[in-house]
C-alpha positions in Angstrom: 82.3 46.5 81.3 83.0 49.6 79.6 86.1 51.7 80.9 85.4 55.2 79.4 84.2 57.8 81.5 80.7 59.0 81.5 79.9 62.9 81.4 78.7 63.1 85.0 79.5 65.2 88.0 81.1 67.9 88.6 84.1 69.6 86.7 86.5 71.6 88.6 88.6 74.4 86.7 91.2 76.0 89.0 91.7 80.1 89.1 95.2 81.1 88.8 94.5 84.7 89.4 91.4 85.1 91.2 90.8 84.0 94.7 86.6 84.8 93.8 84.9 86.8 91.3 82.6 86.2 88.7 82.7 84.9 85.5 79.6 85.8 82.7 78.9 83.4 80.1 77.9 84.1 76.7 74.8 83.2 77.3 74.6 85.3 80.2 75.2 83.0 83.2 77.4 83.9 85.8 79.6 81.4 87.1 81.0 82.3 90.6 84.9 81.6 91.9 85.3 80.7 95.3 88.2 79.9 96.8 90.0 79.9 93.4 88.1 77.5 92.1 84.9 77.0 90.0 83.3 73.8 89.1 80.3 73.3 86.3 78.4 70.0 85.3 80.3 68.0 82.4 77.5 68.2 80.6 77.4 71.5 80.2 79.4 72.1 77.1 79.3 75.8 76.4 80.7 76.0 80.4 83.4 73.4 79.8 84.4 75.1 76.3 84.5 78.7 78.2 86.1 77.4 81.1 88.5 75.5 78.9 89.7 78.3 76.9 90.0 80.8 79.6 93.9 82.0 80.1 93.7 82.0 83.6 91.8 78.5 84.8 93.2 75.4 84.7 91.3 72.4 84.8 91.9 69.9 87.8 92.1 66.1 86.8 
């Protein structure tokens, strides 16, 4: 059995500033915060790498 982690589910990044708003993507999606939080699929990389690099989210383990 392998123990690393597949890519799956959901990925929640936490809003330190925001309670809700919306975020836009480069590519033009719009991500919405709700209840400070927004979550995106692992797989989706250009989300993760946005979400990651944002000052004011914080992703939750």
């Amino acid at each position: 059995m392998s123990s690393k982690k597949k890519n799956t589910g959901p990925v929640v990044f936490r809003d330190t500033a925001y309670t809700s708003r919306v975020l836009v993507l480069p590519d033009g999606r719009m991500l919405n915060v709700a209840n400070g939080q927004v979550a995106v699929e692992a797989s989706d990389n250009l989300a993760r790498d946005y979400l990651g690099q944002h000052p004011d989210l914080q992703a939750q383990e």
